[in-house]
C-alpha positions as CSV (number, residue, x, y, z in Angstrom):
1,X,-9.5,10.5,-13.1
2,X,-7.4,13.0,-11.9
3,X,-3.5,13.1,-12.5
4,X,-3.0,13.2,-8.4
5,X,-5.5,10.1,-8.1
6,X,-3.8,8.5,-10.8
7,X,-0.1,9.4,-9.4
8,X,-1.5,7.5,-6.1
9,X,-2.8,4.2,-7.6
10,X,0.6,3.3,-9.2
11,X,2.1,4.4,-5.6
12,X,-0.8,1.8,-4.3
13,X,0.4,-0.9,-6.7
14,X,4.2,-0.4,-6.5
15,X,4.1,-0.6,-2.7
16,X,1.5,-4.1,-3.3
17,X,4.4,-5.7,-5.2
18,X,7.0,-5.0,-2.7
19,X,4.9,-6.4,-0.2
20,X,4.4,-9.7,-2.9
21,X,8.2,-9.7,-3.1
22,X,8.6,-9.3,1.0
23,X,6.3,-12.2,1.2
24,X,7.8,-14.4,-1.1
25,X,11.2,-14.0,1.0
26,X,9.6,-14.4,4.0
27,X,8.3,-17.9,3.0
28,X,11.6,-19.2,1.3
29,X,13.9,-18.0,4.5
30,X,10.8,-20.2,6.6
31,X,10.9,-23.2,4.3
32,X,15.0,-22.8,5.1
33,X,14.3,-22.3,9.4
34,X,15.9,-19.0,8.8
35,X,13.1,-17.5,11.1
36,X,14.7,-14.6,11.5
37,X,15.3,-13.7,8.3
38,X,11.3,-14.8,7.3
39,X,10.5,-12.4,10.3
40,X,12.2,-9.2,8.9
41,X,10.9,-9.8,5.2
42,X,7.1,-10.5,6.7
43,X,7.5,-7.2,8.9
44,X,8.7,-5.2,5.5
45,X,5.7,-6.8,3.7
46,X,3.6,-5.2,6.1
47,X,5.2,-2.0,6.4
48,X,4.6,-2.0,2.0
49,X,0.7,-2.7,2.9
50,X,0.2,-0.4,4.9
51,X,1.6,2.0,2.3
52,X,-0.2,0.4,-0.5
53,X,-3.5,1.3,2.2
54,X,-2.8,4.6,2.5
55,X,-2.3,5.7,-1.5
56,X,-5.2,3.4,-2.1
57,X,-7.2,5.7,0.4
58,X,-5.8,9.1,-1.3
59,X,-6.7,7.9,-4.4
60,X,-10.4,7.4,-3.5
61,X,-10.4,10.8,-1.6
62,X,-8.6,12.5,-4.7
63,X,-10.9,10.6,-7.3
64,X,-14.0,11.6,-5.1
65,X,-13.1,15.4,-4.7
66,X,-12.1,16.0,-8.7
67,X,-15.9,14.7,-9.0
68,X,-17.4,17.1,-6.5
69,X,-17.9,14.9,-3.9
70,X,-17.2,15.7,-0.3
71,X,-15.3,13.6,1.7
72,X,-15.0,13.1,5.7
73,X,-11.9,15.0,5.6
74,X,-13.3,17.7,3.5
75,X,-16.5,17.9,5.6
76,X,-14.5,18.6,9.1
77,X,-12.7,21.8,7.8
C-alpha cells in the first residue's frame, strides 16, 4: 500500500471515531430532552462521515493507481 493510501485510511478512521463520539453525545443530550444540543452533535457526526467518505474514497483511488490501475478520475484527463 502506498504511504498516501495509507496517510488517508487513518484520516478515514480518525474522522469515523469523531463521528462515534458525535453520536454518542447526540443520544445522551436526547435521553436528557436537550434536543438542541442532540441536534448539533448528530449534524457534527455527519459532517465527520462525510469526511471519513471522502479519505475512504482517496484511499481506494491512491491504493488503485500505485497498482497501475486506472481510475474514473484518471481516465477523464
Amino acid at each position: 500500500m502506498s504511504k498516501q493510501a495509507a496517510e488517508h485510511h487513518h484520516k478515514a478512521a480518525e474522522h469515523h471515531d469523531h463521528a462515534a463520539h458525535h453520536h454518542r453525545e447526540a443520544a445522551k443530550h436526547h435521553e436528557l430532552d436537550n434536543y438542541e444540543s442532540a441536534a448539533h452533535h448528530a449534524h457534527t457526526a455527519q459532517g465527520h462521515l462525510h469526511h471519513a467518505t471522502h479519505h475512504a474514497a482517496e484511499a481506494a483511488k491512491s491504493h488503485a493507481e500505485h497498482h497501475g490501475h486506472k481510475t474514473k478520475a484518471a481516465g477523464r484527463a
